[in-house]
N, C-alpha and C positions, 0 to 999 in steps of 0.2 A: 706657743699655742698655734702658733702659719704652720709651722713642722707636722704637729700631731694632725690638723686640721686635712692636710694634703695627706697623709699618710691614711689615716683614717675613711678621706675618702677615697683614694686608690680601694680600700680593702672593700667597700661597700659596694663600689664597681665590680668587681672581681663576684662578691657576692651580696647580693641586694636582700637577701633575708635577713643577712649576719645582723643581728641586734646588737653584740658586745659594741661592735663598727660603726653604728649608727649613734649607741649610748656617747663613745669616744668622741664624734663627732660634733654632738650638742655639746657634750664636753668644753671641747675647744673653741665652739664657736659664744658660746656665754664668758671663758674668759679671756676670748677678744673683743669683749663689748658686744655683742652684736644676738643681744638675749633676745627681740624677736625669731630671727631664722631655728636658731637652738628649740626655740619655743615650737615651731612647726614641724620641726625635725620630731620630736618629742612623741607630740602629740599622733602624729601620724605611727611611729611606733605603739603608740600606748590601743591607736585603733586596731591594728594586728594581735596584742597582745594584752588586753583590756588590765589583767591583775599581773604586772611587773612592778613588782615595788621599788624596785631603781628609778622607772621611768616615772612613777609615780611624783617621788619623792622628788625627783628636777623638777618637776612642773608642780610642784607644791609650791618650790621656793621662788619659781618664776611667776605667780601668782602674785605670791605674798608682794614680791619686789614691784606687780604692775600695781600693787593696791586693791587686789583682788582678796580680800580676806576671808568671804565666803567662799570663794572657789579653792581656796591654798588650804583651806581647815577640811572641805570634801576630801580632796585628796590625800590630807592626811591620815582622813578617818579613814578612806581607803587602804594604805599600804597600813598600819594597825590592823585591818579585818583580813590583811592578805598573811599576817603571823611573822611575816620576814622586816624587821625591824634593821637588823644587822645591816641594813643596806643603807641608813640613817649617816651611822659615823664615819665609813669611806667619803662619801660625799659631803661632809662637813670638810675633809681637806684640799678639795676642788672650790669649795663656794669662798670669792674674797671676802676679808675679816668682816666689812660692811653686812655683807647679806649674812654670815652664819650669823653674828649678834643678831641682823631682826630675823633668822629663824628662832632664836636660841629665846629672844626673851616673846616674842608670840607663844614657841611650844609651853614657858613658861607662863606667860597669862593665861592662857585655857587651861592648864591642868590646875591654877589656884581657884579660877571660876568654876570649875569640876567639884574641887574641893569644896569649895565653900558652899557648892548648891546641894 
């Protein structure tokens, strides 16, 4: 993750719009521990580009992970209303086992409470 994190940001240097460079970035930096900075990275992208369902979806799970369940269920209902879902299961193999289980069984509480209402 030191590896990606340096490389990623050389490329954001080079070019500070590049979004893939910035996505890579929080990337590496949420699995060096260090999920606040990831977190600003994030968000500061998601302000340039309000409906990215990638960016959305990392800052759903960094939510959920601060204990933010209100804010992590907005954002999910966000990337849902953005139609690109697909962006869901690559970043289920970036998130450690810890946080995809409390994504996996949250996504699964609200869709039973969905159900059942």
């Amino acid at each position: 993750a030191p590896g990606v994190f340096q490389l990623a940001s050389l490329l954001v240097e080079l070019d500070s719009s590049d979004e893939a460079s910035q996505i890579l970035r929080a990337d590496a930096l949420y699995q060096m521990g260090r999920g606040e900075e990831a977190h600003r990275l994030l968000s500061l992208a998601l302000s340039r580009n309000p409906h990215r369902a990638p960016v959305l979806a990392r800052l759903a799970l960094l939510q959920l992970k601060r204990g933010s369940v209100y804010d992590g269920n907005q954002l999910l209902k966000r990337v849902i209303r953005t139609g690109d879902t697909s962006c869901l299961l690559p970043i289920l193999d970036i998130f450690q086992d810890e946080d995809r289980r409390l994504l996996q069984s949250h996504c699964r509480w609200r869709a039973l409470a969905i159900l059942q209402g």
